[in-house]
PDB file of N, CA, C and O in Angstrom:
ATOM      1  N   UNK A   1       0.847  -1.183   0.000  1.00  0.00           N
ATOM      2  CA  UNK A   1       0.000   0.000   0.000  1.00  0.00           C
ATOM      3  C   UNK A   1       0.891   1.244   0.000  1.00  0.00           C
ATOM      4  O   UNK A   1       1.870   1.141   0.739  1.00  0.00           O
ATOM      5  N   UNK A   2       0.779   2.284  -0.601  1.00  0.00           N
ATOM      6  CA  UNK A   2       1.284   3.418  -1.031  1.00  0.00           C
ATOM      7  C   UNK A   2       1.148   4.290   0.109  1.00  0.00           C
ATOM      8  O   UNK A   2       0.076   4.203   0.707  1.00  0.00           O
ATOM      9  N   UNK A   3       2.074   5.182   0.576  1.00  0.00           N
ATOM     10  CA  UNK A   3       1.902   5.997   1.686  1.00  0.00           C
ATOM     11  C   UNK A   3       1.612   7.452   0.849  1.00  0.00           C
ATOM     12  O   UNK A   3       1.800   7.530  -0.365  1.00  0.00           O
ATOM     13  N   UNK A   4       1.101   8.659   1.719  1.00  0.00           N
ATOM     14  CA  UNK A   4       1.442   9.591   0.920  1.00  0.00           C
ATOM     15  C   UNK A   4       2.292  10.359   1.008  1.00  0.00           C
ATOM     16  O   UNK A   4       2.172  11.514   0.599  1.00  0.00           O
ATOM     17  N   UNK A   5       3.415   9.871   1.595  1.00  0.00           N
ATOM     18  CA  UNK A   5       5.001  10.673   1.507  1.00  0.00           C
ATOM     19  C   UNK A   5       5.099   9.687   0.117  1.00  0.00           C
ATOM     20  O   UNK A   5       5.656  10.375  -0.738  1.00  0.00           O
ATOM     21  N   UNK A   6       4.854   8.677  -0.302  1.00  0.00           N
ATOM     22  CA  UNK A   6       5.145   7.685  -1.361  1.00  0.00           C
ATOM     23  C   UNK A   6       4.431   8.536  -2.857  1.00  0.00           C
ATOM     24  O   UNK A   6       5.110   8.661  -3.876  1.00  0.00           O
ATOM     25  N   UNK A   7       3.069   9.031  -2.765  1.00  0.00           N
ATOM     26  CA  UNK A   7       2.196   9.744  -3.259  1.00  0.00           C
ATOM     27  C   UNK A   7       3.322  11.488  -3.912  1.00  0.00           C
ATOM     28  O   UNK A   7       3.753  11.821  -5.016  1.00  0.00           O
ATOM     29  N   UNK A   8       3.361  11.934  -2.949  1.00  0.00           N
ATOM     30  CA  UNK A   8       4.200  13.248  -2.857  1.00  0.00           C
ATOM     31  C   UNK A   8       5.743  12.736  -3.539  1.00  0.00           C
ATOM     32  O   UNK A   8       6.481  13.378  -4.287  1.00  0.00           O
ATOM     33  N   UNK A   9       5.903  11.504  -3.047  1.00  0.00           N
ATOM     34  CA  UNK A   9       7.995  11.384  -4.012  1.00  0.00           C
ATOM     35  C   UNK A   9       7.009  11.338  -5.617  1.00  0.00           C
ATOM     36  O   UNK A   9       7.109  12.276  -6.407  1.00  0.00           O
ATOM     37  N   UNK A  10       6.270  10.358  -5.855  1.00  0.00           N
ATOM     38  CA  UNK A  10       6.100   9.799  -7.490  1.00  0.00           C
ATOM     39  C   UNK A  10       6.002  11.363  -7.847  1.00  0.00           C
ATOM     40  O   UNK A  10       6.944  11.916  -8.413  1.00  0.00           O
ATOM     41  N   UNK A  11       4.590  12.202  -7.427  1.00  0.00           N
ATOM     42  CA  UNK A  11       4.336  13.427  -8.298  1.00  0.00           C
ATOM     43  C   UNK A  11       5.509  14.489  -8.208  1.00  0.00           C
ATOM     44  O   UNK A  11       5.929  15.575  -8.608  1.00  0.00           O
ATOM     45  N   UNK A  12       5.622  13.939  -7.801  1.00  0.00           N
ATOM     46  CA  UNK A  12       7.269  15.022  -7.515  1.00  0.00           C
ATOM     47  C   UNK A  12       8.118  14.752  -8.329  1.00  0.00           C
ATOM     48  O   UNK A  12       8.742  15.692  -8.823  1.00  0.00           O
ATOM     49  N   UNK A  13       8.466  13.185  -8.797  1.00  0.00           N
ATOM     50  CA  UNK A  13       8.997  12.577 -10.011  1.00  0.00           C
ATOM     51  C   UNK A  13       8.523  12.967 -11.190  1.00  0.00           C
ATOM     52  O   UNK A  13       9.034  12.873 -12.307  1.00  0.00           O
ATOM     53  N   UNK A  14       7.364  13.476 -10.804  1.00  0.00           N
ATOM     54  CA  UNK A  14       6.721  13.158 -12.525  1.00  0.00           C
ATOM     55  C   UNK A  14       6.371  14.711 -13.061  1.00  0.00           C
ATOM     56  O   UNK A  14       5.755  15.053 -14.070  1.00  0.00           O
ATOM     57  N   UNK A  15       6.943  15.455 -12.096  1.00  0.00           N
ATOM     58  CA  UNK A  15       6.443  16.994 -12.024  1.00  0.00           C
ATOM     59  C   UNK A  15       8.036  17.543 -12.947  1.00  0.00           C
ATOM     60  O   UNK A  15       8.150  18.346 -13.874  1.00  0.00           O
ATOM     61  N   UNK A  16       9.212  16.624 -12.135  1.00  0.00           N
ATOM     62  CA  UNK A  16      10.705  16.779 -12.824  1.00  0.00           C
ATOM     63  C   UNK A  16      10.641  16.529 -13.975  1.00  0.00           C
ATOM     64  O   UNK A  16      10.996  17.381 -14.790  1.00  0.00           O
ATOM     65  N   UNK A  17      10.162  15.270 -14.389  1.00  0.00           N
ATOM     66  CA  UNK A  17      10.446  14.703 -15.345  1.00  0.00           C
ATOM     67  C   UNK A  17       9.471  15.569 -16.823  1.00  0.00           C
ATOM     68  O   UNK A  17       9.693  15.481 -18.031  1.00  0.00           O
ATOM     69  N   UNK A  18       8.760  16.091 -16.335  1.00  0.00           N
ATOM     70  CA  UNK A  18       7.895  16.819 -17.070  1.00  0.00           C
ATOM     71  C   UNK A  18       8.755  18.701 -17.502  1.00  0.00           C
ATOM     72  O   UNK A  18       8.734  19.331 -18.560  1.00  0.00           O
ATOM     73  N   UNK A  19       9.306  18.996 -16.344  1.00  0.00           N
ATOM     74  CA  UNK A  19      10.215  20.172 -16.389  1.00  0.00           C
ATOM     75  C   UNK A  19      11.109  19.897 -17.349  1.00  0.00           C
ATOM     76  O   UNK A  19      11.282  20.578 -18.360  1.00  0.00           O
ATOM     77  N   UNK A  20      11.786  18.735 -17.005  1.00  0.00           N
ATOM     78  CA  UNK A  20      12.831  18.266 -18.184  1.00  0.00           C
ATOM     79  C   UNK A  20      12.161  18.334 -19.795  1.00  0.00           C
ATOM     80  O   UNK A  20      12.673  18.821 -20.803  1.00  0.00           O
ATOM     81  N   UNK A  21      11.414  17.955 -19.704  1.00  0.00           N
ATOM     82  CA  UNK A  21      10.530  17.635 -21.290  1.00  0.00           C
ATOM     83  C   UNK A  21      10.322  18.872 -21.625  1.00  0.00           C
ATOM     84  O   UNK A  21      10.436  19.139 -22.821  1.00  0.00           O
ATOM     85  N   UNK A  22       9.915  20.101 -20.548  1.00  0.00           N
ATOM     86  CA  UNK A  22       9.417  21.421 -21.183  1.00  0.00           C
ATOM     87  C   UNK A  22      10.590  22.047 -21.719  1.00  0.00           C
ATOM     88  O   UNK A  22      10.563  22.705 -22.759  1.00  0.00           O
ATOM     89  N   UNK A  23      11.991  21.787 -20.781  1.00  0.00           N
ATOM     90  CA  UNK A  23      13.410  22.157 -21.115  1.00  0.00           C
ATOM     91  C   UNK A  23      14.002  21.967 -22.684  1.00  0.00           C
ATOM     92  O   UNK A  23      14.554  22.717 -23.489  1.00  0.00           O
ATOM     93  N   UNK A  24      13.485  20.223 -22.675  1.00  0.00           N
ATOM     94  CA  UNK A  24      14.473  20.014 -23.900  1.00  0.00           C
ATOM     95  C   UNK A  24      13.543  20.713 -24.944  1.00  0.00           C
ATOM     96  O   UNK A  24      14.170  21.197 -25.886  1.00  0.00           O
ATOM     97  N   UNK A  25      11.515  20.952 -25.008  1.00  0.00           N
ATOM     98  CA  UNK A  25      11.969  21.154 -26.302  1.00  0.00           C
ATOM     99  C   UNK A  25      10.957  22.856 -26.519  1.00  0.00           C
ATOM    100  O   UNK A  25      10.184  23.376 -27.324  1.00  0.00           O
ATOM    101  N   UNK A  26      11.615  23.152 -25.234  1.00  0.00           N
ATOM    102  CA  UNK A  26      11.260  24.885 -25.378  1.00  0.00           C
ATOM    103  C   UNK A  26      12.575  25.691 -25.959  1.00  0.00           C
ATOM    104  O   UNK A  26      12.554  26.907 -26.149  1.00  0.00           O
ATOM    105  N   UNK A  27      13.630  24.925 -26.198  1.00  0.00           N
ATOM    106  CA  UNK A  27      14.522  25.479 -26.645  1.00  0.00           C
ATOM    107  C   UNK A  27      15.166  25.560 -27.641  1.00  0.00           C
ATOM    108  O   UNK A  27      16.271  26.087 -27.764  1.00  0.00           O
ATOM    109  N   UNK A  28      14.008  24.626 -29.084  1.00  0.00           N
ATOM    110  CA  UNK A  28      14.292  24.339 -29.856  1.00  0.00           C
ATOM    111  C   UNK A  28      15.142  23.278 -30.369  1.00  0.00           C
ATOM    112  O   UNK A  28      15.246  22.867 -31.525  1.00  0.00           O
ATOM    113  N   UNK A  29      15.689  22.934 -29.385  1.00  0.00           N
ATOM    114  CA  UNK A  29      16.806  21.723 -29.457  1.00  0.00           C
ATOM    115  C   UNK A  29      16.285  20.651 -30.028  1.00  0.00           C
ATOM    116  O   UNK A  29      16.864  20.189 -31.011  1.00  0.00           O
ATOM    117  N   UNK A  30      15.095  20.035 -29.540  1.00  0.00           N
ATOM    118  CA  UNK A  30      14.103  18.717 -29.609  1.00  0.00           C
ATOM    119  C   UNK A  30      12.692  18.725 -30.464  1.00  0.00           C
ATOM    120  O   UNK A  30      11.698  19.305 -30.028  1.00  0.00           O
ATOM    121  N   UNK A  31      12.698  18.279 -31.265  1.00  0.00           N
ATOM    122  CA  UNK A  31      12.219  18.429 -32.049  1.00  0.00           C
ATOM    123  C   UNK A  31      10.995  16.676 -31.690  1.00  0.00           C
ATOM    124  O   UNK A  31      11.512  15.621 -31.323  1.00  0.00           O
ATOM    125  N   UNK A  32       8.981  16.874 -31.991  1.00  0.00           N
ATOM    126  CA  UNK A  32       9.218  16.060 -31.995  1.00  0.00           C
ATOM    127  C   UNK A  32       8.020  15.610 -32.883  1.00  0.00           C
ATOM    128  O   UNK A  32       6.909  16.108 -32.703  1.00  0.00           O
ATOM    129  N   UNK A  33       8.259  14.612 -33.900  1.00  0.00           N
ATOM    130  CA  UNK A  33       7.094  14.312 -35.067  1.00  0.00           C
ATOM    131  C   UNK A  33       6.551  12.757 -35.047  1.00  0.00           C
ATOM    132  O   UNK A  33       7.020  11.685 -34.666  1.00  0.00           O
ATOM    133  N   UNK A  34       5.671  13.066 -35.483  1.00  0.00           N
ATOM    134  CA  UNK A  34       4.354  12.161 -35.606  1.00  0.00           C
ATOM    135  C   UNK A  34       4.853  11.484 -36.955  1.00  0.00           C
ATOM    136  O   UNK A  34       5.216  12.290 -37.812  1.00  0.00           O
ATOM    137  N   UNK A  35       4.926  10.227 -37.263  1.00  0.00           N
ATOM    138  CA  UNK A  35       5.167   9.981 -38.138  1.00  0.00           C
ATOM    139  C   UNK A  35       4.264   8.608 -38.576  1.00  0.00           C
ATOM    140  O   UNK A  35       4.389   7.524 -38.006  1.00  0.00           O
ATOM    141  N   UNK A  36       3.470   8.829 -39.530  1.00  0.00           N
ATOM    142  CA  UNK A  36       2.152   7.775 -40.261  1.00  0.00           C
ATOM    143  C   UNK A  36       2.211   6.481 -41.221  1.00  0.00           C
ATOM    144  O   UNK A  36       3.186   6.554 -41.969  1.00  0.00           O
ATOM    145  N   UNK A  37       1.695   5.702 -41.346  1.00  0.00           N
ATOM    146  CA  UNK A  37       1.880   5.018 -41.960  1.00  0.00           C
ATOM    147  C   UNK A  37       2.717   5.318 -43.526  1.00  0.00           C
ATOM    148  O   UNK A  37       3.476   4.681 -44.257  1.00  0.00           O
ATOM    149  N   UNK A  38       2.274   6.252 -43.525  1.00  0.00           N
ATOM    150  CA  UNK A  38       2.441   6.680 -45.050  1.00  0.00           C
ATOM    151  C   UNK A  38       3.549   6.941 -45.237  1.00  0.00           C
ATOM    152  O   UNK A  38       3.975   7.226 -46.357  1.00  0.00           O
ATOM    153  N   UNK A  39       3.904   6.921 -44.714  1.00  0.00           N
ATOM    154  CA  UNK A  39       5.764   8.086 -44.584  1.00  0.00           C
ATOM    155  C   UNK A  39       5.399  10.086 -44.304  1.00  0.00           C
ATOM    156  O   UNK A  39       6.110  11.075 -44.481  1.00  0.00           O
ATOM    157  N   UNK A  40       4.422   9.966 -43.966  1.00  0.00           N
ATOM    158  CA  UNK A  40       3.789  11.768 -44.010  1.00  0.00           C
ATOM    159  C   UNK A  40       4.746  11.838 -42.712  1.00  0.00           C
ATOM    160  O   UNK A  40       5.304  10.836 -42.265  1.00  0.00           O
ATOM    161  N   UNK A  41       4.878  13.126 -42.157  1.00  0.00           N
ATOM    162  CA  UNK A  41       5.509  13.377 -40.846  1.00  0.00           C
ATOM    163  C   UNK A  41       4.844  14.750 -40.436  1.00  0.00           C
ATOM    164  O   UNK A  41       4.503  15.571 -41.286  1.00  0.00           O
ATOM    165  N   UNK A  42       4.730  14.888 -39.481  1.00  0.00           N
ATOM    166  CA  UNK A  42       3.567  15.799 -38.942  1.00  0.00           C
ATOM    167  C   UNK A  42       4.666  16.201 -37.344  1.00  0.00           C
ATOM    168  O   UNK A  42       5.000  15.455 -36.424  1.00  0.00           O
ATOM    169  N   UNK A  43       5.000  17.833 -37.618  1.00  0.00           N
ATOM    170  CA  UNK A  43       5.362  18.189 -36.414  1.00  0.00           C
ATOM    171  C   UNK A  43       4.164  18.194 -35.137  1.00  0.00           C
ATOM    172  O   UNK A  43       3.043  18.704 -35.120  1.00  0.00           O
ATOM    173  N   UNK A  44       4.884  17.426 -34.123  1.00  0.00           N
ATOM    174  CA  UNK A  44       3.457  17.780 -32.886  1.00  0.00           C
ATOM    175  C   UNK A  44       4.589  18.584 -31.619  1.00  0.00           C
ATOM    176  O   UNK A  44       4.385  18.389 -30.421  1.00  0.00           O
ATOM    177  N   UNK A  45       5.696  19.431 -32.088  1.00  0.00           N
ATOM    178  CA  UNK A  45       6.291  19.501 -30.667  1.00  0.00           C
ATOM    179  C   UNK A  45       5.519  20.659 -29.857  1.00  0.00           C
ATOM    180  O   UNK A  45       5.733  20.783 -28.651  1.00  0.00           O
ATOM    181  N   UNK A  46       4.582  21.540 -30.560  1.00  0.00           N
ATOM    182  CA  UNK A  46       4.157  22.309 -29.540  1.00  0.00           C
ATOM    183  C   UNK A  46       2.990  21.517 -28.869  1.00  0.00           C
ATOM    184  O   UNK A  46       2.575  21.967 -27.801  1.00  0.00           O
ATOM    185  N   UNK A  47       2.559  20.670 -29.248  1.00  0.00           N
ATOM    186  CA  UNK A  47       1.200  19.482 -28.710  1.00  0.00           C
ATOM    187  C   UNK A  47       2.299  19.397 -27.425  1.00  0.00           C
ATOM    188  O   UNK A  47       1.979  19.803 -26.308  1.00  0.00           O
ATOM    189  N   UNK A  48       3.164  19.024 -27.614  1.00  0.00           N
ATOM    190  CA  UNK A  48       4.027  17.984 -26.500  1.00  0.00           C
ATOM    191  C   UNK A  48       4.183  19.018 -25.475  1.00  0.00           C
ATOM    192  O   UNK A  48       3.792  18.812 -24.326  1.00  0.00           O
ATOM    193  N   UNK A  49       4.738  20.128 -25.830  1.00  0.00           N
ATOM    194  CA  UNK A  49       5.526  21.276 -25.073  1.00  0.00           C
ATOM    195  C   UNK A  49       4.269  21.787 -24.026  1.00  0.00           C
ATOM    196  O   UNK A  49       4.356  22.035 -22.823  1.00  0.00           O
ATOM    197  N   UNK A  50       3.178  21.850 -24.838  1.00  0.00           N
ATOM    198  CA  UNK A  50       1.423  22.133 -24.102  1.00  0.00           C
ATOM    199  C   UNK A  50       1.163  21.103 -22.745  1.00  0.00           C
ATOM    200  O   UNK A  50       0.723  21.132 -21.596  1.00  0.00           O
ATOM    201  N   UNK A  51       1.726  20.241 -23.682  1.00  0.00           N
ATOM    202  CA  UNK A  51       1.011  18.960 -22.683  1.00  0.00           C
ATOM    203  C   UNK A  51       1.664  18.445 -21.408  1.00  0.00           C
ATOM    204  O   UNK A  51       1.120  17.963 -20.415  1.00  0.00           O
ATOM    205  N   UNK A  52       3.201  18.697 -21.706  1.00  0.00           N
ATOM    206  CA  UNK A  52       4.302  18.679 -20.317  1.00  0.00           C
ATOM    207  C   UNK A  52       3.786  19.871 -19.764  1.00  0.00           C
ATOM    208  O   UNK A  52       3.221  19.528 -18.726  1.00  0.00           O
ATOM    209  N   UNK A  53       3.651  21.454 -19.956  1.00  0.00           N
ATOM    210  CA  UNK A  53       3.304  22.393 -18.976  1.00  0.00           C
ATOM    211  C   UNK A  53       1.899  22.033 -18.196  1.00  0.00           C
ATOM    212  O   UNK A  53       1.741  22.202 -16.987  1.00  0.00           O
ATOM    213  N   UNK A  54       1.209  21.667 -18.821  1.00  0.00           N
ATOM    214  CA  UNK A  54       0.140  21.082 -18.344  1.00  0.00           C
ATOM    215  C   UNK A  54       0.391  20.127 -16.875  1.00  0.00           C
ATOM    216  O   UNK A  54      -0.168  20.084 -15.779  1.00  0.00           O
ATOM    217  N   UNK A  55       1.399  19.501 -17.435  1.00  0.00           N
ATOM    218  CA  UNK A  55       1.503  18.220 -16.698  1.00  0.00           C
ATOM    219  C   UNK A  55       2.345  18.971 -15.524  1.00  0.00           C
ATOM    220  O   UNK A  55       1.772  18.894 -14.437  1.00  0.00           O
ATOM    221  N   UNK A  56       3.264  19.500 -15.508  1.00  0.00           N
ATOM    222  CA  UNK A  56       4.266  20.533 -14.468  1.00  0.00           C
ATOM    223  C   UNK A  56       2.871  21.197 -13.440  1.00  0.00           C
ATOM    224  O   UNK A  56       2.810  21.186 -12.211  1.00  0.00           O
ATOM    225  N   UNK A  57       1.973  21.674 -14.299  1.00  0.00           N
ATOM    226  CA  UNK A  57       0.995  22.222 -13.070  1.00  0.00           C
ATOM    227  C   UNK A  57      -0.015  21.501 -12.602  1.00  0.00           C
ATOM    228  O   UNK A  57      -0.541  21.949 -11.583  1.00  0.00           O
ATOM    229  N   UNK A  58      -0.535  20.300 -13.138  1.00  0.00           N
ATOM    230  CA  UNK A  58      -1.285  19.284 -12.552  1.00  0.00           C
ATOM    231  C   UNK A  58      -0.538  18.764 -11.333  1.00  0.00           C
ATOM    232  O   UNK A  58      -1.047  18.782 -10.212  1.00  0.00           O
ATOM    233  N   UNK A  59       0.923  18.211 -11.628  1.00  0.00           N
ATOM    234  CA  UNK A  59       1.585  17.707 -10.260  1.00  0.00           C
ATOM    235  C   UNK A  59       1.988  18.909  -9.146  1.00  0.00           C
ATOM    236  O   UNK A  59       2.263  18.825  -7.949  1.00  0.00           O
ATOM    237  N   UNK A  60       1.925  19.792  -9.844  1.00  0.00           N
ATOM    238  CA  UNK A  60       2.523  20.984  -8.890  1.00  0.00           C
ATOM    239  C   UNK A  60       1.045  20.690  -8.018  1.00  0.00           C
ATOM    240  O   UNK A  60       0.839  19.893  -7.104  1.00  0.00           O
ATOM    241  N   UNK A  61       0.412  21.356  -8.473  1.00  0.00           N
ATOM    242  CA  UNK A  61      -1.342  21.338  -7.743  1.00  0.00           C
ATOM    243  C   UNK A  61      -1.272  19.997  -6.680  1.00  0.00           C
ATOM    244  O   UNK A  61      -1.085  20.008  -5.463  1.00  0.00           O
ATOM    245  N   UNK A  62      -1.478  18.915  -7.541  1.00  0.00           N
ATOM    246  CA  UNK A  62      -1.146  17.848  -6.499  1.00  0.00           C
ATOM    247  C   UNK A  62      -0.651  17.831  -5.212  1.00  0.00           C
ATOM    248  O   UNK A  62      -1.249  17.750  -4.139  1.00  0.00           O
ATOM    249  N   UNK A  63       1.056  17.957  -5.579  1.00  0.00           N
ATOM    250  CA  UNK A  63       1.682  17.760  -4.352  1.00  0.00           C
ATOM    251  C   UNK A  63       1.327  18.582  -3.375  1.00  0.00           C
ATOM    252  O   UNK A  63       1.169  18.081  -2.262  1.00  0.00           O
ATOM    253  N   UNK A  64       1.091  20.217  -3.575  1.00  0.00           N
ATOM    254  CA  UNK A  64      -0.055  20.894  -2.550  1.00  0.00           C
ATOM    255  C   UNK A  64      -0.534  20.511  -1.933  1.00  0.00           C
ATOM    256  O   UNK A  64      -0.389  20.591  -0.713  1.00  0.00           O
ATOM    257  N   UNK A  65      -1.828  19.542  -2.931  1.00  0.00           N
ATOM    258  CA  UNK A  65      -2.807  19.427  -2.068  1.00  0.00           C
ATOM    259  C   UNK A  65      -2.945  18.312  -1.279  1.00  0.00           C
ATOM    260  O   UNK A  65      -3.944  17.963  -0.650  1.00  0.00           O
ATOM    261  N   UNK A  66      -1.362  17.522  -1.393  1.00  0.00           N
ATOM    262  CA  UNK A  66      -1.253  15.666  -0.694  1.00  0.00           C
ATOM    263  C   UNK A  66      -0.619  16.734   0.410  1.00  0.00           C
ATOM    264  O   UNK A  66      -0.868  16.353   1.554  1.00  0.00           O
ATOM    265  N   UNK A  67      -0.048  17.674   0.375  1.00  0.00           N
ATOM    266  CA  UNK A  67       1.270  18.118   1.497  1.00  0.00           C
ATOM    267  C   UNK A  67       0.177  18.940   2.472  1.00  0.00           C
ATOM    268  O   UNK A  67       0.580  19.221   3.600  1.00  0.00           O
ATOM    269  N   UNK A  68      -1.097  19.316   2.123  1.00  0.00           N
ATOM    270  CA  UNK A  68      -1.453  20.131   3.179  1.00  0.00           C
ATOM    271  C   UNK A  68      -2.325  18.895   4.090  1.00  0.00           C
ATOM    272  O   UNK A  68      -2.849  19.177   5.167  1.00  0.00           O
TER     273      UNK A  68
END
């Protein structure tokens, strides 16, 4: 069974790991595409870049609200 100091380490993991993702590809460095059966290739890095900030303030919120 999961404690919630156990609760608070994962989102806390996953809050980093999400910072990292906004890092590599807010800086142009990382590039990242969708690529289809077809051979078509479809940039999605601002989908991604949306979806890690997203994710940075969902766990942020979280750990708040496990820590109060």
């Amino acid at each position: 069974m999961k404690t919630q100091d156990d609760l608070i380490k994962w989102a806390n993991e996953q809050r980093e790991e999400a910072l990292r993702q906004v890092d590599l590809f807010s800086n142009g460095g990382v590039k990242a595409q969708l690529v289809m059966p077809d051979g078509n290739t479809e940039d999605i890095t601002a989908g991604v870049l949306s979806h890690q900030r997203a994710n940075v303030e969902a766990f942020t919120d979280l750990v708040s609200a496990l820590e109060k």
